[in-house]
Biopython code that builds the backbone (N, CA, C, O; Angstrom):
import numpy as np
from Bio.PDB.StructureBuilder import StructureBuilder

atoms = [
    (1, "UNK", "N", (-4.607, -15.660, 29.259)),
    (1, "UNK", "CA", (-4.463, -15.493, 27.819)),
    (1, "UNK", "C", (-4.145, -14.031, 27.510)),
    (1, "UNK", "O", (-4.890, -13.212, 28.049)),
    (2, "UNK", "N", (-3.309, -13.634, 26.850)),
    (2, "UNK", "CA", (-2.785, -12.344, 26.239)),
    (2, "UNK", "C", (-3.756, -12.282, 25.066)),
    (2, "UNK", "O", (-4.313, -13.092, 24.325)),
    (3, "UNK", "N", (-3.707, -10.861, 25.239)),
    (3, "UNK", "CA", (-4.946, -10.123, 24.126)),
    (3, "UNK", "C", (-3.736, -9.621, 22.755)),
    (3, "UNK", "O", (-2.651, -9.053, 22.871)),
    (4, "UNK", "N", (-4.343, -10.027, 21.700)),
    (4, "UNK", "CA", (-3.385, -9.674, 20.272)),
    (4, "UNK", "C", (-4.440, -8.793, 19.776)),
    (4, "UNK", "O", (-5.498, -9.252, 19.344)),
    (5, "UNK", "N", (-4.041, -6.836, 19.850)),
    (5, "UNK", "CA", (-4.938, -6.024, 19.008)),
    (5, "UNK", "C", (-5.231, -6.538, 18.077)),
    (5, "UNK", "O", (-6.392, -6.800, 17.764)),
    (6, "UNK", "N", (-3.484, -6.986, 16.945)),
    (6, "UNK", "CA", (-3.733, -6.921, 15.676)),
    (6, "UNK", "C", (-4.719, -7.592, 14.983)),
    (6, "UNK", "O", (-5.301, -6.986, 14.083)),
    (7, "UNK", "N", (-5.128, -9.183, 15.340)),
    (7, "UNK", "CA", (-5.993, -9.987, 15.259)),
    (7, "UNK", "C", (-7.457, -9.867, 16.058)),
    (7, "UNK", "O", (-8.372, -10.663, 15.843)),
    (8, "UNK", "N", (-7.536, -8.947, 16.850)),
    (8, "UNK", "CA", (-8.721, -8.267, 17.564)),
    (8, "UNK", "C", (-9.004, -7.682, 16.475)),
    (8, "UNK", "O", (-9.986, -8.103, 15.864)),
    (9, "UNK", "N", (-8.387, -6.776, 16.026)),
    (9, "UNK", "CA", (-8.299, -5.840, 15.058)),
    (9, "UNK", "C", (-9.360, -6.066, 13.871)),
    (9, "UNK", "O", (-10.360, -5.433, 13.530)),
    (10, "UNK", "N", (-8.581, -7.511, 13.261)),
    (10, "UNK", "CA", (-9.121, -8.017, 11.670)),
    (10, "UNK", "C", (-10.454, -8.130, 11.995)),
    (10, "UNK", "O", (-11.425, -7.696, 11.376)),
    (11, "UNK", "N", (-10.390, -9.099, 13.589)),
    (11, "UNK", "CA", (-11.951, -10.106, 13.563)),
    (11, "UNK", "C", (-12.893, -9.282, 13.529)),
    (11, "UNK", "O", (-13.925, -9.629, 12.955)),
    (12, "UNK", "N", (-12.781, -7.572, 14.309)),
    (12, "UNK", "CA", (-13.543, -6.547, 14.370)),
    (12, "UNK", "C", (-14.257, -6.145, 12.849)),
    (12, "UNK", "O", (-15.443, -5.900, 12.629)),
    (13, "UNK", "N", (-13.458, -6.161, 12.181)),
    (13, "UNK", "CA", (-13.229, -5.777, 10.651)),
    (13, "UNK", "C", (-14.314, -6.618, 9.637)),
    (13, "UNK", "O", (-15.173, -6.219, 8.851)),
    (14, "UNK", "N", (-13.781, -8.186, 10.102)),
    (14, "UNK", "CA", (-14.368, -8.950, 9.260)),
    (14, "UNK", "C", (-15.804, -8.638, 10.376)),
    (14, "UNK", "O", (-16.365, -7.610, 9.999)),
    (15, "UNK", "N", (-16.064, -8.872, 10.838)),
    (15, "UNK", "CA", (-17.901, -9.091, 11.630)),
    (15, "UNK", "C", (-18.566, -7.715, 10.935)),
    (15, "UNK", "O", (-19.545, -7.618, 10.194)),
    (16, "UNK", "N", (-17.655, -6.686, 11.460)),
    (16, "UNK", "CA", (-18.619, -4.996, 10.496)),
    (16, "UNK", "C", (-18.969, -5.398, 9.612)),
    (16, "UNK", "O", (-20.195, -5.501, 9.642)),
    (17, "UNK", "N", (-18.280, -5.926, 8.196)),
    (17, "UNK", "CA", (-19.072, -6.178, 7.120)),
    (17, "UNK", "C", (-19.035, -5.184, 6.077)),
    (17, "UNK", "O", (-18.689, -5.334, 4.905)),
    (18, "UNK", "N", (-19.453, -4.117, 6.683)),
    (18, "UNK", "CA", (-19.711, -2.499, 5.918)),
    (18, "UNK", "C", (-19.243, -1.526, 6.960)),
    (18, "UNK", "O", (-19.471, -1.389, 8.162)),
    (19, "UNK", "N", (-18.159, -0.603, 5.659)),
    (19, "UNK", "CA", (-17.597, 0.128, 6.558)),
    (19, "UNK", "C", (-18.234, 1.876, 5.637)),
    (19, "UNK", "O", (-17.924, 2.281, 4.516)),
    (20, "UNK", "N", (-19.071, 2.456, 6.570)),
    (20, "UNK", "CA", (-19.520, 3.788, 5.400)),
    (20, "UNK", "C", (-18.569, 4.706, 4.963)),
    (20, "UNK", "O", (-18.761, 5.377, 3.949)),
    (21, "UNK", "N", (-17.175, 4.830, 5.896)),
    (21, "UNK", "CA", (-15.926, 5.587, 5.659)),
    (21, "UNK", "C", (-15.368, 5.142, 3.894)),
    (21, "UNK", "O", (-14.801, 5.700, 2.954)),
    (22, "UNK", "N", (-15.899, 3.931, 4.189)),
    (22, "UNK", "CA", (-14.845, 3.565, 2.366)),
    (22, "UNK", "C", (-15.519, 3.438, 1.717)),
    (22, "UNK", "O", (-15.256, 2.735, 0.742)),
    (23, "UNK", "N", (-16.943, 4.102, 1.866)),
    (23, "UNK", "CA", (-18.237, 3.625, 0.156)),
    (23, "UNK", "C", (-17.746, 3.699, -0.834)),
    (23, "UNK", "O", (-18.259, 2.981, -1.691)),
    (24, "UNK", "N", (-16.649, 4.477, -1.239)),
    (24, "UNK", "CA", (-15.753, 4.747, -2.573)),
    (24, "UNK", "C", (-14.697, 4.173, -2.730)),
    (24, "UNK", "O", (-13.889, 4.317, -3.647)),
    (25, "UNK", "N", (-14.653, 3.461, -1.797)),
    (25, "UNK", "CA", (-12.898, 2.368, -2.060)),
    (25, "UNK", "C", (-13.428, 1.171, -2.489)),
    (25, "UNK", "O", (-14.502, 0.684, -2.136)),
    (26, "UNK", "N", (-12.635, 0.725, -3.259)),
    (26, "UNK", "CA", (-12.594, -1.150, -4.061)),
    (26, "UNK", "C", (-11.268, -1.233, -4.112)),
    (26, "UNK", "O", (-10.627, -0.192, -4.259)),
    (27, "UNK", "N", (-10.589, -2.510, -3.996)),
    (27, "UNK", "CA", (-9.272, -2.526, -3.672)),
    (27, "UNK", "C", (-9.254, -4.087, -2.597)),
    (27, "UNK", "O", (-10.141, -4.575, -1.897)),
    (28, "UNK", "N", (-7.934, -4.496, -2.852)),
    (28, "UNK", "CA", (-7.544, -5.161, -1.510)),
    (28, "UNK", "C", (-6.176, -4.660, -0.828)),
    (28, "UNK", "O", (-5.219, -4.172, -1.429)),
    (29, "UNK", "N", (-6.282, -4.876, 0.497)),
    (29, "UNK", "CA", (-4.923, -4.293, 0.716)),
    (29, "UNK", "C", (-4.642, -6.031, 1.877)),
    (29, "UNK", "O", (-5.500, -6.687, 2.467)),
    (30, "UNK", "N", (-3.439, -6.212, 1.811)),
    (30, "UNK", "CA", (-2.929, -7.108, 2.515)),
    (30, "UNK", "C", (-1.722, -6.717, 3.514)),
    (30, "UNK", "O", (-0.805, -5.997, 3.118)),
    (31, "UNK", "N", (-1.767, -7.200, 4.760)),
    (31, "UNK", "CA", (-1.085, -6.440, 6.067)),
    (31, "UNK", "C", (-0.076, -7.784, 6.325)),
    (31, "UNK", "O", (-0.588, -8.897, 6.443)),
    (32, "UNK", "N", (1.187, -7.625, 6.393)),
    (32, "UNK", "CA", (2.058, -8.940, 6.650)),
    (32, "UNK", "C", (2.576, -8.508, 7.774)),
    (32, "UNK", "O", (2.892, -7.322, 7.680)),
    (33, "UNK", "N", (2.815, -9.012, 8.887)),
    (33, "UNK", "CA", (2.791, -8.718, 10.337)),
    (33, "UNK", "C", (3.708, -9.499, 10.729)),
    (33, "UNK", "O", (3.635, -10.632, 10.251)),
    (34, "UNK", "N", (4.849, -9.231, 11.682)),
    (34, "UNK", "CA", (6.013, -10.136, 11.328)),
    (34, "UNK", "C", (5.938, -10.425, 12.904)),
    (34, "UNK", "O", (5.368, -9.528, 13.525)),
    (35, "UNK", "N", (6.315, -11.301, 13.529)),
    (35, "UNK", "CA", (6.611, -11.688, 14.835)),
    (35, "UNK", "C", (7.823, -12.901, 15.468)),
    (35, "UNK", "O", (7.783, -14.131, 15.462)),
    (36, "UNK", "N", (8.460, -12.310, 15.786)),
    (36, "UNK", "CA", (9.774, -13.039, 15.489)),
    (36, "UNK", "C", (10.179, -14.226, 14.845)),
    (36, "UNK", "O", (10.373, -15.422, 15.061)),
    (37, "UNK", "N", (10.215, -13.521, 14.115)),
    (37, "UNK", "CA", (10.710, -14.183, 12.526)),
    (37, "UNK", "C", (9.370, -14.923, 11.687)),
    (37, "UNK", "O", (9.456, -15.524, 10.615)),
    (38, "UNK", "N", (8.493, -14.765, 12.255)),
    (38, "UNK", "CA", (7.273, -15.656, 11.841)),
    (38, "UNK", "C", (6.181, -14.534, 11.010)),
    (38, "UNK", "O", (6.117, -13.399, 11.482)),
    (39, "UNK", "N", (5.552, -14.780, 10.095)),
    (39, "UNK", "CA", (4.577, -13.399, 9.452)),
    (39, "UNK", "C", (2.980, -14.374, 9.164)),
    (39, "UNK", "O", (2.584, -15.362, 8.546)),
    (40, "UNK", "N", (2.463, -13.266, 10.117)),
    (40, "UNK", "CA", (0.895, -13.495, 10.125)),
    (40, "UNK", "C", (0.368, -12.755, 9.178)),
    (40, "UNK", "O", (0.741, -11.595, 9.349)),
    (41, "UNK", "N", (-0.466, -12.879, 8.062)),
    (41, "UNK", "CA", (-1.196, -12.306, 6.568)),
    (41, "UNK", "C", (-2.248, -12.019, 7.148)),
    (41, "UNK", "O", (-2.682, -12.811, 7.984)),
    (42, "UNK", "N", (-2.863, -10.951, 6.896)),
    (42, "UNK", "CA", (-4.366, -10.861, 6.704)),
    (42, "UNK", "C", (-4.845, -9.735, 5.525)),
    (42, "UNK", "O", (-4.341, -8.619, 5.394)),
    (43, "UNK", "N", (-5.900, -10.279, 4.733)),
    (43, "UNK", "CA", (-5.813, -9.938, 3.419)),
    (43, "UNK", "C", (-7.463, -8.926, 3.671)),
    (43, "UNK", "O", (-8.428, -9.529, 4.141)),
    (44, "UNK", "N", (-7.537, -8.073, 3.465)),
    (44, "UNK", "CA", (-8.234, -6.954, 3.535)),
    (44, "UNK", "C", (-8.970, -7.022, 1.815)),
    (44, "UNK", "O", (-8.096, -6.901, 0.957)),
    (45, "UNK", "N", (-10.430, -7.197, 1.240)),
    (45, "UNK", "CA", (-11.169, -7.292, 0.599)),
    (45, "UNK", "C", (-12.113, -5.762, 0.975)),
    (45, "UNK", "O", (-12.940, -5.637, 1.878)),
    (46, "UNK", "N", (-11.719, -4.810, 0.068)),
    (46, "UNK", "CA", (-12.704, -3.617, 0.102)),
    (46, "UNK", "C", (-13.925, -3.567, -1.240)),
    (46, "UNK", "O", (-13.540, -3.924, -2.354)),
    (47, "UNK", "N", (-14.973, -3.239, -1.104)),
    (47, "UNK", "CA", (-15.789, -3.391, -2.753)),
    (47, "UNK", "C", (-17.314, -2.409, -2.478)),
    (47, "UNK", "O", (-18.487, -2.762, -2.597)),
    (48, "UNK", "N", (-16.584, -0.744, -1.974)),
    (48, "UNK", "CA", (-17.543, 0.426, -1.912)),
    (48, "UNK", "C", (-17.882, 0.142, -1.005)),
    (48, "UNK", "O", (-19.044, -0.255, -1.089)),
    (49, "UNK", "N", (-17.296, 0.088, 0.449)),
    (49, "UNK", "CA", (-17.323, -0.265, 2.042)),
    (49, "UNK", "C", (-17.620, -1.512, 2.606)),
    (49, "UNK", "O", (-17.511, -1.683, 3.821)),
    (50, "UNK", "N", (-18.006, -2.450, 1.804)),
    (50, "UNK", "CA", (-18.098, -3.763, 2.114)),
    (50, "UNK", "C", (-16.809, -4.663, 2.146)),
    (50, "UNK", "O", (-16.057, -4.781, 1.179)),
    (51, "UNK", "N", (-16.614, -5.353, 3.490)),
    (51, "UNK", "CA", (-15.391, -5.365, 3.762)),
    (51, "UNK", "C", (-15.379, -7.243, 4.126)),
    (51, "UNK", "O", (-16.329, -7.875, 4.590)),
    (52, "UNK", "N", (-14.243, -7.705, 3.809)),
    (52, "UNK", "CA", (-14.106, -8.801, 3.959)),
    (52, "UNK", "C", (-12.763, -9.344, 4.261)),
    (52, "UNK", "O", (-11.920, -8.910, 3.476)),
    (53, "UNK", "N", (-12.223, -10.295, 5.305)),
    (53, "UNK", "CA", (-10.931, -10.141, 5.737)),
    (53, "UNK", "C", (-10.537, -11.805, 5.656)),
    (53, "UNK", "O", (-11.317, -12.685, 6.022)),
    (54, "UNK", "N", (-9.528, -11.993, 5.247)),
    (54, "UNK", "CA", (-8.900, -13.764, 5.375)),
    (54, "UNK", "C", (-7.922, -14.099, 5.617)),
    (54, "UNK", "O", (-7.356, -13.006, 5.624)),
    (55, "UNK", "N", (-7.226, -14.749, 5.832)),
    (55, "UNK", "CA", (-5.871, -14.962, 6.060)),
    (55, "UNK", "C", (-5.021, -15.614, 4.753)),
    (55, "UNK", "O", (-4.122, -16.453, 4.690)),
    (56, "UNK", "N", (-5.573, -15.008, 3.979)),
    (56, "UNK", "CA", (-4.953, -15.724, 2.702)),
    (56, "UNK", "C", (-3.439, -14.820, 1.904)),
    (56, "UNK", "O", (-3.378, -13.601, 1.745)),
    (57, "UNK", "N", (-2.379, -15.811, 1.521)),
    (57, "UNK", "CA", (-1.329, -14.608, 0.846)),
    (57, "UNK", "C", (-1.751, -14.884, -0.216)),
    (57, "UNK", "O", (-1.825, -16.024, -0.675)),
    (58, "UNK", "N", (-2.090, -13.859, -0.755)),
    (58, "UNK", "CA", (-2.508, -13.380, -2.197)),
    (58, "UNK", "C", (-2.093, -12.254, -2.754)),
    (58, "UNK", "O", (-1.883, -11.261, -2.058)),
    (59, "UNK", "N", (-1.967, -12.254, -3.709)),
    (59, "UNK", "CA", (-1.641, -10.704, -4.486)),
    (59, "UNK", "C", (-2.520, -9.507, -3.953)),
    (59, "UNK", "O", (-3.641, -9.862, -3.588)),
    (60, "UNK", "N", (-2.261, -8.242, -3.841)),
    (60, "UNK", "CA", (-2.855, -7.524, -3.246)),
    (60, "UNK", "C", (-2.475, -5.488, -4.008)),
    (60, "UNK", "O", (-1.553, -5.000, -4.661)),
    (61, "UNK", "N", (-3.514, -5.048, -3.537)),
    (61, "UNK", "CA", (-3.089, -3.513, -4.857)),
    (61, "UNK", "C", (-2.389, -2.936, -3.329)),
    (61, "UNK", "O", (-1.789, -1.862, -3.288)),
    (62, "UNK", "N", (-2.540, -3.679, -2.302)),
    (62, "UNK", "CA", (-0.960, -2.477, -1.604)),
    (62, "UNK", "C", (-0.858, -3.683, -0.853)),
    (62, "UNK", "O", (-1.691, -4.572, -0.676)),
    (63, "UNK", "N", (0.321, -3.552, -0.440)),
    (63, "UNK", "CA", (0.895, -4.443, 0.698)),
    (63, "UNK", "C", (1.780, -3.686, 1.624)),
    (63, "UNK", "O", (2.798, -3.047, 1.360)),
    (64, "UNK", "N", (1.080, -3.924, 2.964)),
    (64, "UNK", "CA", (2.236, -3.593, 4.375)),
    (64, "UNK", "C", (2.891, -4.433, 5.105)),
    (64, "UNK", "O", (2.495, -5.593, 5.222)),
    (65, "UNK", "N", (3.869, -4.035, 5.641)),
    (65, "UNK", "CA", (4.780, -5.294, 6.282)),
    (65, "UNK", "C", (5.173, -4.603, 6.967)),
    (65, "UNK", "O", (5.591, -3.505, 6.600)),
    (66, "UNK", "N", (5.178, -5.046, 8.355)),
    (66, "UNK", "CA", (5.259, -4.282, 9.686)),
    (66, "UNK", "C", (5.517, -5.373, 10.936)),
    (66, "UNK", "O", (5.050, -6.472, 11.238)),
    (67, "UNK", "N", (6.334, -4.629, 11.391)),
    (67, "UNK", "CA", (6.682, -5.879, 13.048)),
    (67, "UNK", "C", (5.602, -5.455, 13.630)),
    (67, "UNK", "O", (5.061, -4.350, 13.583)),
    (68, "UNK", "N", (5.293, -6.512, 14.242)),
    (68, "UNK", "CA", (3.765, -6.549, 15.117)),
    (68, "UNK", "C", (3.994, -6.046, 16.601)),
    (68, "UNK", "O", (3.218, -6.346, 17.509)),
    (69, "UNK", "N", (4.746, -5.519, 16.720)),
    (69, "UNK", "CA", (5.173, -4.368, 17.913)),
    (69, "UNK", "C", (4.633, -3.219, 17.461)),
    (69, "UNK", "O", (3.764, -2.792, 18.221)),
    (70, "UNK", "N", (4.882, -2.375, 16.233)),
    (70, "UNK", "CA", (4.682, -1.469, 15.952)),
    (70, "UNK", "C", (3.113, -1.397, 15.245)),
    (70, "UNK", "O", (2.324, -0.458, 15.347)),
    (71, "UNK", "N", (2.927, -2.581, 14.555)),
    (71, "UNK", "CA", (1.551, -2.338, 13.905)),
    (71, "UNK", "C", (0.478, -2.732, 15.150)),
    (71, "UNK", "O", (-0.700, -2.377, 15.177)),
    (72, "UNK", "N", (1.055, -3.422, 16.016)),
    (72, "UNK", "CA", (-0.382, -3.219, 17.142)),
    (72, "UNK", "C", (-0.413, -1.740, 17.766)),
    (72, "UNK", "O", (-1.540, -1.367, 18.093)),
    (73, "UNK", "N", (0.505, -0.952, 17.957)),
    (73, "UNK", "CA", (0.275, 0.438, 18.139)),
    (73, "UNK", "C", (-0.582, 1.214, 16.948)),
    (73, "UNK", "O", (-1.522, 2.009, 16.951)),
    (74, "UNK", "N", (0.208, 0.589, 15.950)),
    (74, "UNK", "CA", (-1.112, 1.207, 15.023)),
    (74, "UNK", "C", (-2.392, 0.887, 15.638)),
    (74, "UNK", "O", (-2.838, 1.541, 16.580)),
    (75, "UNK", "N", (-3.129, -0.341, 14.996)),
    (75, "UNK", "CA", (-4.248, -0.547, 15.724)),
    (75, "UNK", "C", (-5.366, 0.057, 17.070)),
    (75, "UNK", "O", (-6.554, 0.377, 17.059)),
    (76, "UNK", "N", (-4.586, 0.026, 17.883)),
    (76, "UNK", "CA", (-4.376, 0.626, 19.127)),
    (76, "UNK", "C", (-4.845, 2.024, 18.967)),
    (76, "UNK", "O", (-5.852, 2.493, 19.496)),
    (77, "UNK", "N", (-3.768, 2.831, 17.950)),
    (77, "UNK", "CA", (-3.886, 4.537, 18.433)),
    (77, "UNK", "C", (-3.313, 4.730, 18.547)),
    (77, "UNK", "O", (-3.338, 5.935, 18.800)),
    (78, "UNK", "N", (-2.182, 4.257, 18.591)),
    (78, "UNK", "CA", (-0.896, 5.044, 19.734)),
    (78, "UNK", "C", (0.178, 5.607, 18.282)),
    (78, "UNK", "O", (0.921, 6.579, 18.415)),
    (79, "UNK", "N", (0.119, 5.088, 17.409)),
    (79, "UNK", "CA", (0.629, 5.059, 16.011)),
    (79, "UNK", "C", (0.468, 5.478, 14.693)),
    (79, "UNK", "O", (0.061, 4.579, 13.957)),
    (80, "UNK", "N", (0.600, 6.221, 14.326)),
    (80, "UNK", "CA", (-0.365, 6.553, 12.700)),
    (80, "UNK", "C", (0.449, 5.732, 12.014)),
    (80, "UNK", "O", (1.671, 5.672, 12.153)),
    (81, "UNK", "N", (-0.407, 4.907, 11.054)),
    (81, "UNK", "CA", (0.401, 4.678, 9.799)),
    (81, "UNK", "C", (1.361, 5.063, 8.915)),
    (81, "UNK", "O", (2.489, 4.674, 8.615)),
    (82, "UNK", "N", (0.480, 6.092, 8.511)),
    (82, "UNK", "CA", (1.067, 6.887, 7.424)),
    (82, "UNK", "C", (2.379, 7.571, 8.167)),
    (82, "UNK", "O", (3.491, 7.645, 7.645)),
    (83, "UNK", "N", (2.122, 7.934, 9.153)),
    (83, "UNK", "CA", (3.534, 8.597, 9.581)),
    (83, "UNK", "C", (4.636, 7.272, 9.872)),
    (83, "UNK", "O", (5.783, 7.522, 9.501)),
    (84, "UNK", "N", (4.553, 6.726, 10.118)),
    (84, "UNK", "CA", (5.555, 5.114, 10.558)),
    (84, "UNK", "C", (5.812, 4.809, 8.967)),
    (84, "UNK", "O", (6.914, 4.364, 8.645)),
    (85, "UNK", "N", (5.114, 4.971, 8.270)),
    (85, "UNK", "CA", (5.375, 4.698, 6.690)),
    (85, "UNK", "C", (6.354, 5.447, 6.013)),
    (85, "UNK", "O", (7.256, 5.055, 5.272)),
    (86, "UNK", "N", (5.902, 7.115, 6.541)),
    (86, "UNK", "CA", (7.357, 7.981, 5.934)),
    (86, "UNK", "C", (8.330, 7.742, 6.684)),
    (86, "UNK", "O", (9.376, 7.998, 6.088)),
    (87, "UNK", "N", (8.510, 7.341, 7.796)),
    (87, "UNK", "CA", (9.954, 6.951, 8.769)),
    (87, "UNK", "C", (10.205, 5.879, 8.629)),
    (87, "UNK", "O", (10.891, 5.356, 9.507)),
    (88, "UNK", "N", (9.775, 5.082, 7.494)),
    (88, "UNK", "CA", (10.530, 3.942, 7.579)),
    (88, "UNK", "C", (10.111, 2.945, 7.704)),
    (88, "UNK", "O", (10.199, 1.997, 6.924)),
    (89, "UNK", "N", (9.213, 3.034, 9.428)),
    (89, "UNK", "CA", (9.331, 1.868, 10.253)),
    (89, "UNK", "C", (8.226, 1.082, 9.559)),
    (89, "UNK", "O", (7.481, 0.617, 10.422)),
    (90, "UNK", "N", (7.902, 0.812, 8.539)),
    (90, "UNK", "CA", (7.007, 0.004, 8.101)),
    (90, "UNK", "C", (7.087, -0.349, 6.071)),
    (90, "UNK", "O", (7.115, 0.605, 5.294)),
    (91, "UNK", "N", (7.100, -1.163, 5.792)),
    (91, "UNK", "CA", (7.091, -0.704, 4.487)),
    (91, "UNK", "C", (5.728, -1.306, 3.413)),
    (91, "UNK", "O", (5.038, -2.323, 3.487)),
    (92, "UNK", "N", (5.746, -0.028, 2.325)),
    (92, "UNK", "CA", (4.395, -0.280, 1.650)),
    (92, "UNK", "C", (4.819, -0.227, 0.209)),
    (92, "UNK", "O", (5.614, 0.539, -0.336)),
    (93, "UNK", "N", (4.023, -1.333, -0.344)),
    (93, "UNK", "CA", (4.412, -1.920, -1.469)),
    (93, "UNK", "C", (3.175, -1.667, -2.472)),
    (93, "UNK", "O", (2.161, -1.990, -1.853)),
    (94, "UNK", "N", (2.864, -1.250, -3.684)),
    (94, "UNK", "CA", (1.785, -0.791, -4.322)),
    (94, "UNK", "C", (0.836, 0.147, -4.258)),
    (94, "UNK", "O", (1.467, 1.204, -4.229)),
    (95, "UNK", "N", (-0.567, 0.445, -4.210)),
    (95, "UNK", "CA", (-0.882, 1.491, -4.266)),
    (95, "UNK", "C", (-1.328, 2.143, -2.842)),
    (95, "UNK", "O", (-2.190, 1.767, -2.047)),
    (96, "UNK", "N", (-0.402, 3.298, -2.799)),
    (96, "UNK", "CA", (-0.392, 4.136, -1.374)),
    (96, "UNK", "C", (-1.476, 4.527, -0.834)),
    (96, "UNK", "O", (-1.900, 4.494, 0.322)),
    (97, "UNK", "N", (-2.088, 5.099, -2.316)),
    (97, "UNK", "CA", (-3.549, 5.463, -2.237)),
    (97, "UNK", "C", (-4.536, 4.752, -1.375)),
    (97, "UNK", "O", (-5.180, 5.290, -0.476)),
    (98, "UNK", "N", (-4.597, 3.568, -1.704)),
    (98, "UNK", "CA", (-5.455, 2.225, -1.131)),
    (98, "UNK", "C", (-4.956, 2.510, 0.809)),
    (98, "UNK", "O", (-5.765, 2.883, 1.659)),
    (99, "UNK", "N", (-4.174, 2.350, 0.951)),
    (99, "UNK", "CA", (-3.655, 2.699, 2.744)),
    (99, "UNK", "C", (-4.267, 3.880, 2.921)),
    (99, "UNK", "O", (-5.170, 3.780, 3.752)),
    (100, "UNK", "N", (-4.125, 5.090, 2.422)),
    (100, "UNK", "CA", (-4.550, 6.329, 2.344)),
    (100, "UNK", "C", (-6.385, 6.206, 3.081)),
    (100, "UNK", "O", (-6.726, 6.797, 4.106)),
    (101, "UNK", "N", (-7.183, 5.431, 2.356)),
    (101, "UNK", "CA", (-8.071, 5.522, 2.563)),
    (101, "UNK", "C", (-8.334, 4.648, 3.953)),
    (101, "UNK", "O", (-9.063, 5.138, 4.816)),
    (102, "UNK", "N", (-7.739, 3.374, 4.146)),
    (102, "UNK", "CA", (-7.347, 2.175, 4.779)),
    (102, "UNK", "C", (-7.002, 2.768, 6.522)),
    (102, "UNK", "O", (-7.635, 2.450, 7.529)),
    (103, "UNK", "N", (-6.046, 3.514, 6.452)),
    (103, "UNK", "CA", (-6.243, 4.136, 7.668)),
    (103, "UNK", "C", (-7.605, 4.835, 8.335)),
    (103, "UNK", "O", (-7.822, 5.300, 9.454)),
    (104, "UNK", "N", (-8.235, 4.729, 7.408)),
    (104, "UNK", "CA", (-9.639, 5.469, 8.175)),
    (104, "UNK", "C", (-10.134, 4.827, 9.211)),
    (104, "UNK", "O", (-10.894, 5.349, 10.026)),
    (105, "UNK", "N", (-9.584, 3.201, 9.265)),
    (105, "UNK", "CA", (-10.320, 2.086, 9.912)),
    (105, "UNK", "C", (-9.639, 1.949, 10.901)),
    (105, "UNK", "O", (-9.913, 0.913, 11.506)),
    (106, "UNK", "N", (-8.432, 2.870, 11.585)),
    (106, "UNK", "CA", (-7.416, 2.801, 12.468)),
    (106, "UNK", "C", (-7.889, 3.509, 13.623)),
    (106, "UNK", "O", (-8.637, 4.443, 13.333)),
    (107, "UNK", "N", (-7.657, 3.327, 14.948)),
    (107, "UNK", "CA", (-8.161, 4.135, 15.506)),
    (107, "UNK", "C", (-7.657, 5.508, 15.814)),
    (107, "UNK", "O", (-6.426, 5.504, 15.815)),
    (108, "UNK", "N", (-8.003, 6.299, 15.990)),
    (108, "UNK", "CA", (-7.612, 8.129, 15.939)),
    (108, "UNK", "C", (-6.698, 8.058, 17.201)),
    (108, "UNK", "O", (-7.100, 7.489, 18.216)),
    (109, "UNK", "N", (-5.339, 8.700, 17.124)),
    (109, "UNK", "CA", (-4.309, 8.798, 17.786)),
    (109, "UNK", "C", (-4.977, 9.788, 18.822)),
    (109, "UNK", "O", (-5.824, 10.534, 18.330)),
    (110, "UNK", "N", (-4.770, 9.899, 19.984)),
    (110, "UNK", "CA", (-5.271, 10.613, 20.835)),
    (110, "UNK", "C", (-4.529, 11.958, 21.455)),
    (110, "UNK", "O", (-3.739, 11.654, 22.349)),
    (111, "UNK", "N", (-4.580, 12.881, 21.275)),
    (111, "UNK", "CA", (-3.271, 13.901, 21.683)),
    (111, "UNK", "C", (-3.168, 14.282, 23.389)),
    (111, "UNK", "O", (-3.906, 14.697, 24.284)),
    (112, "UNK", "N", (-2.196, 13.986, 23.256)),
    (112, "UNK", "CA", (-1.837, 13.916, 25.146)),
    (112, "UNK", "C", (-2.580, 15.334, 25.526)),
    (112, "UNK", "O", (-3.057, 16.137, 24.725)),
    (113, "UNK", "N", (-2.559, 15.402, 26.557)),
    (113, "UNK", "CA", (-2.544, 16.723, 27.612)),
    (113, "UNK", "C", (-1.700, 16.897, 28.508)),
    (113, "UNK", "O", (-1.232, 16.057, 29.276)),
    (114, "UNK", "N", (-1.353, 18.657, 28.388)),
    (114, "UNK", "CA", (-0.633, 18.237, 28.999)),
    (114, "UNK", "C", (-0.852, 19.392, 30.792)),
    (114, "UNK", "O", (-0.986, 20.613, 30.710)),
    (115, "UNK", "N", (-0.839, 18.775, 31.952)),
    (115, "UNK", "CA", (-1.531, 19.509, 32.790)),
    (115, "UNK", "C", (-0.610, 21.107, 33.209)),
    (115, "UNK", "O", (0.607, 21.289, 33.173)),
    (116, "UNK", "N", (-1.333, 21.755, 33.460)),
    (116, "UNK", "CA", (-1.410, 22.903, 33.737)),
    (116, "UNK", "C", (-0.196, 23.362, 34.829)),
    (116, "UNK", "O", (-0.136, 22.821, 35.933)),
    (117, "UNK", "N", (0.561, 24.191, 34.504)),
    (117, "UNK", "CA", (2.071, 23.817, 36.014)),
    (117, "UNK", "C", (3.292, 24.903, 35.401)),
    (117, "UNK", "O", (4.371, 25.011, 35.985)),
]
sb = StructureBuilder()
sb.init_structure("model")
sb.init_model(0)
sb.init_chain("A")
sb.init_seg("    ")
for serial, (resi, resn, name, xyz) in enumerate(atoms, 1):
    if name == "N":
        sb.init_residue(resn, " ", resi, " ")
    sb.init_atom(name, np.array(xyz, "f"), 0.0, 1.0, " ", f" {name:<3s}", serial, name[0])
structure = sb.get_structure()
C-alpha cells in the first residue's frame, strides 16, 4: 500500500482536535487537491484552534487548489505554501489571510546543508 501525505495529513489534523498555534483563527479554509483529473476536498473547520476536518465541498473563506504532487510536498516540508502561491504553482481563492495563519500547521521546510569542501 502507498502512503498519501496529503490524507495522512488531514487525518493527523482531524484526531489533534486543538491546535494552540491558531487560538486566534476562526475561519474555514478548504484544500482541492487535484489528481489526474480527479479532485479530492478536504474542508478545514478552524473556531480559536479547535479544528475540525471533512470531506465536504462547501463554501469556504479561502480556497486552495493544488496538484497533489506539489501539495504533498507541501505537507511533507519540502514546499512552502505561501511561496508556491506567489509562483503560481497553486492557486488561492478568498481570504489569504486565513492560509497565512493555516500554514502554521505545515511542516517547517528544512534548510539543506551544505558539507564542508
Amino acid at each position: 500500500m502507498t502512503s498519501d501525505p496529503t490524507a495522512e495529513f488531514f487525518a493527523e489534523l482531524d484526531a489533534r482536535g486543538h491546535e494552540p498555534l491558531l487560538r486566534k483563527a476562526t475561519g474555514t479554509a478548504r484544500f482541492d487537491v487535484v489528481d489526474d483529473g480527479r479532485t479530492a476536498r478536504w474542508l478545514l473547520t478552524i473556531d480559536q484552534g479547535d479544528i475540525r476536518v471533512s470531506r465536504k465541498n462547501a463554501a469556504a473563506d479561502c480556497v486552495v487548489r493544488a496538484d497533489k504532487t506539489l501539495f504533498d510536498r507541501v505537507v511533507i516540508g519540502e514546499q512552502n505554501v505561501m511561496a508556491a502561491a506567489m509562483r503560481g504553482e497553486l492557486e488561492v481563492r478568498g481570504d489569504p489571510k486565513l492560509l497565512v495563519l493555516v500554514q502554521r500547521l505545515f511542516r517547517r521546510q528544512v534548510p539543506s546543508v551544505r558539507a564542508p569542501g
